[in-house]
One Martini backbone bead per residue (centre of mass of N, CA, C, O) as a GRO file, in nm:
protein
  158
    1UNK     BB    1   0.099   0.036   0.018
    2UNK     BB    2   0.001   0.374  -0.052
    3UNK     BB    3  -0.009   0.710   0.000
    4UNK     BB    4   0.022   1.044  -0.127
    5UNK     BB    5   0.298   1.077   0.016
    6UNK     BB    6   0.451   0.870  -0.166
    7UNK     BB    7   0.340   0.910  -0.442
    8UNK     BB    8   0.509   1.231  -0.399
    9UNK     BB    9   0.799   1.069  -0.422
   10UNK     BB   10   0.745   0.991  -0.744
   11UNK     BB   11   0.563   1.207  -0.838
   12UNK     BB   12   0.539   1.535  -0.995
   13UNK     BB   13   0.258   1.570  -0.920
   14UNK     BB   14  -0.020   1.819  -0.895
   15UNK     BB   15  -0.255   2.009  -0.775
   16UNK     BB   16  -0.455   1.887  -0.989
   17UNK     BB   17  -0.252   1.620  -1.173
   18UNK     BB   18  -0.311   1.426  -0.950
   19UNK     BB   19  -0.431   1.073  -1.018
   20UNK     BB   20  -0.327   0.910  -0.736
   21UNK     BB   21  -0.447   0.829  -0.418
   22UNK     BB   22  -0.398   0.514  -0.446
   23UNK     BB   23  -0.226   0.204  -0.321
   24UNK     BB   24  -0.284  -0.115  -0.276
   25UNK     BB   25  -0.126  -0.306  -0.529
   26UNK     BB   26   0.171  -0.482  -0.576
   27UNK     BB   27   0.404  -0.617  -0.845
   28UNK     BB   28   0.675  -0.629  -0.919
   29UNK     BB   29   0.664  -0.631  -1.274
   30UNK     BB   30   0.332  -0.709  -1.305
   31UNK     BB   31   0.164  -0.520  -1.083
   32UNK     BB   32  -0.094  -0.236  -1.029
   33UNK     BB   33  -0.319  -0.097  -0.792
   34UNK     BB   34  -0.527   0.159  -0.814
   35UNK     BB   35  -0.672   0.523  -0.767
   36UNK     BB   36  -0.948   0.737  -0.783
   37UNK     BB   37  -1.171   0.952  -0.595
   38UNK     BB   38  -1.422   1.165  -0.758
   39UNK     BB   39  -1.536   1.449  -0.759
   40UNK     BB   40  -1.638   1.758  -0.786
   41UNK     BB   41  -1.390   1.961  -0.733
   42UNK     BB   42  -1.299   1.964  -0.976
   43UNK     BB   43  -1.228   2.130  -1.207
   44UNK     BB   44  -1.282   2.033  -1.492
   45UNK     BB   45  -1.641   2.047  -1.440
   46UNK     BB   46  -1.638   2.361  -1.520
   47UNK     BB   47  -1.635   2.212  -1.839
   48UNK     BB   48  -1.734   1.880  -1.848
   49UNK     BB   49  -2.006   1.950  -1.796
   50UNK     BB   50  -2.231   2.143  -1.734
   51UNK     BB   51  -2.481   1.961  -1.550
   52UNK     BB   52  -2.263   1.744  -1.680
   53UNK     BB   53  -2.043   1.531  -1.515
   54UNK     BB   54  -1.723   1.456  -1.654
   55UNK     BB   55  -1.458   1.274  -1.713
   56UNK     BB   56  -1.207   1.281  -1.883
   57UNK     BB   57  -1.044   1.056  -2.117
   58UNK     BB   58  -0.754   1.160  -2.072
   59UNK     BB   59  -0.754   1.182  -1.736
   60UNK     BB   60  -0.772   0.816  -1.740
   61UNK     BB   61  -0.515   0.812  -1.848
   62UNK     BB   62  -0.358   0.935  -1.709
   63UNK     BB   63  -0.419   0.758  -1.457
   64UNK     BB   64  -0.255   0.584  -1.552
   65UNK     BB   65   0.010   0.601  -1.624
   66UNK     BB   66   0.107   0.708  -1.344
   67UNK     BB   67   0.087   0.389  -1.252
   68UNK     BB   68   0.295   0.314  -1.417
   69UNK     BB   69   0.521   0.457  -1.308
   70UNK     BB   70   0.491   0.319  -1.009
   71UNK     BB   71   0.585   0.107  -1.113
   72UNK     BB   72   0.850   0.128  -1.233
   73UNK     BB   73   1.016   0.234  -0.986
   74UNK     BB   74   0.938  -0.013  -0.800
   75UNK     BB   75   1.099  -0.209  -0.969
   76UNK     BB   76   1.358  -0.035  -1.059
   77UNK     BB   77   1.466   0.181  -0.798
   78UNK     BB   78   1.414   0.420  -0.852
   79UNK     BB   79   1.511   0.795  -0.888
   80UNK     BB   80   1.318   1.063  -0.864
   81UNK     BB   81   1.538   1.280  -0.878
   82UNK     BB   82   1.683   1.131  -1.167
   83UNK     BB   83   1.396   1.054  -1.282
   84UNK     BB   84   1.211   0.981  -1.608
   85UNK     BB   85   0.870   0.960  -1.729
   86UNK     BB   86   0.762   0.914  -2.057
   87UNK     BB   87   0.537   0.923  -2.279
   88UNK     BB   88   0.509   0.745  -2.597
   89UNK     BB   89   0.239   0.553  -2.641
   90UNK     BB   90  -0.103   0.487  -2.680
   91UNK     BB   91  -0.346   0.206  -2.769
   92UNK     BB   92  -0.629   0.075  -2.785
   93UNK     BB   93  -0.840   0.345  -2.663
   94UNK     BB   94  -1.097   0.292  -2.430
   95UNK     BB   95  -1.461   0.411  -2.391
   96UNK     BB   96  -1.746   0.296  -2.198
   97UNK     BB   97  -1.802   0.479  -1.944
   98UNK     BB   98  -1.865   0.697  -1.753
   99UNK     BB   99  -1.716   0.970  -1.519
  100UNK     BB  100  -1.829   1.063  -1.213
  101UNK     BB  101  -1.939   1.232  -0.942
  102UNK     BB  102  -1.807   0.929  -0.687
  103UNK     BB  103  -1.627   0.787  -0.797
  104UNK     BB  104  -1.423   0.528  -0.813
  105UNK     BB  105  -1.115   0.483  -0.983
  106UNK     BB  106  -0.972   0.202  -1.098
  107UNK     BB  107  -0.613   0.092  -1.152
  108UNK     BB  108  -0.510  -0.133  -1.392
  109UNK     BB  109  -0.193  -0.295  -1.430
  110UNK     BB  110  -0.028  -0.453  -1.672
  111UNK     BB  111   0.302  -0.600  -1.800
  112UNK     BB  112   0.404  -0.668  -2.107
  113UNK     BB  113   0.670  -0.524  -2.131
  114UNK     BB  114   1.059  -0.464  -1.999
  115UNK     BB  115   1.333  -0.293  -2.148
  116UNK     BB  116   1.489  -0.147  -1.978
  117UNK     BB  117   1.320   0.211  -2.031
  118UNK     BB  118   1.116   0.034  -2.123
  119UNK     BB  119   0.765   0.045  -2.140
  120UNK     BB  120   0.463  -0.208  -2.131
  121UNK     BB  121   0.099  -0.174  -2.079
  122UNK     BB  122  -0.210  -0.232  -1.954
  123UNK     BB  123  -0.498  -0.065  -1.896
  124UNK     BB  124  -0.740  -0.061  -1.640
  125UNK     BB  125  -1.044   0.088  -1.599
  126UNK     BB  126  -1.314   0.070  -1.259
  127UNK     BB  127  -1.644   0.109  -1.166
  128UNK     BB  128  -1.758  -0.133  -1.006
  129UNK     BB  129  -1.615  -0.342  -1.191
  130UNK     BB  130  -1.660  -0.159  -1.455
  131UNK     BB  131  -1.574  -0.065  -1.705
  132UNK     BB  132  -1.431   0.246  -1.861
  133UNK     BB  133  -1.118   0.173  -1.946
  134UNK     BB  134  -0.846   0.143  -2.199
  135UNK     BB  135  -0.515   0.052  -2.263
  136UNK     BB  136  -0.182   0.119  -2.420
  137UNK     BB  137   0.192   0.180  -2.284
  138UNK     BB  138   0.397   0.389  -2.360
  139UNK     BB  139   0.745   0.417  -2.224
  140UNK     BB  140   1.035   0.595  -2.045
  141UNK     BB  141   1.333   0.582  -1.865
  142UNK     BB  142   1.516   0.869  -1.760
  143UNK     BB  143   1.748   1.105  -1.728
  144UNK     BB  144   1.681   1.432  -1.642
  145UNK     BB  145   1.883   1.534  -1.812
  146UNK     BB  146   1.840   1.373  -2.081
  147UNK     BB  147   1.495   1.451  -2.113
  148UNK     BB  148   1.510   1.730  -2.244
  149UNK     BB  149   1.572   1.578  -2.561
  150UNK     BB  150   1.341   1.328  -2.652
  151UNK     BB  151   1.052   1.483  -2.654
  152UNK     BB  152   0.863   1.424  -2.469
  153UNK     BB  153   0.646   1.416  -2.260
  154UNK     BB  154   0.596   1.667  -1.981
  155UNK     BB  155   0.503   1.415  -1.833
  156UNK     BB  156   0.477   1.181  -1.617
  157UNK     BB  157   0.353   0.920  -1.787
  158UNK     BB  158   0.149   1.095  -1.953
   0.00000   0.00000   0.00000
């Protein structure tokens, strides 16, 4: 288990914009579980949509991302203050049911494989074991002086 003050020791995201509330099972190298509370109060839903508050489904994809970085880390032992991770592309992401605010969203990562600082994974997002959302992600951990060249995506996994 990790609680969120962990969660911020591994990962560069805040408030706003980090999406893993709590680790429930991590399973180094093969899998971890992970939530993300979903409130009124995010931000995001003052625009998306008023009257109809939906979780946008790019931040559903993020906050997997987030969750594969955190079994990267915990996995291969990364210092956090020297490395970063990298989002390089995410694969057949699928959104099947809204998420509104009162869900608990579990994120569910299972490693597809991961040789150097490359990672392949797998996320499933569920509302009450429902699935809601899934896609496959490519990532890459590098040296953070290193990464300022790779071209990646500008957040850490995501």
């Amino acid at each position: 288990m990790m609680d969120i003050q962990e969660i911020q020791q591994l990962l560069p995201h805040r408030y706003p914009f980090l999406l893993v509330d709590r680790v429930v099972e991590i399973v180094p190298g093969q899998k971890i579980t992970a939530y993300k509370n979903v409130t009124m109060n995010e931000p995001f839903f003052n625009g998306h949509f008023p009257g109809h508050p939906v979780m946008p489904g790019v931040l559903i994809l993020e906050a997997l991302a987030q969750a594969s970085a955190i079994l990267a880390y915990k996995t291969s032992q990364l210092d956090p203050s020297r490395s970063l991770s990298y989002l390089m592309g995410v694969d057949g992401a699928r959104f099947r049911k809204p998420v509104v605010p009162g869900d608990r969203l579990q994120l569910n990562i299972e490693v597809i494989r991961h040789k150097g600082g490359i990672w392949k994974t797998k996320g499933t997002a569920t509302v009450d074991g429902v699935r809601v959302a899934e896609g496959e992600f490519l990532a890459t951990v590098v040296d953070k002086d290193k990464g300022k060249d790779n071209g990646g995506s500008s957040t850490e996994a995501s």
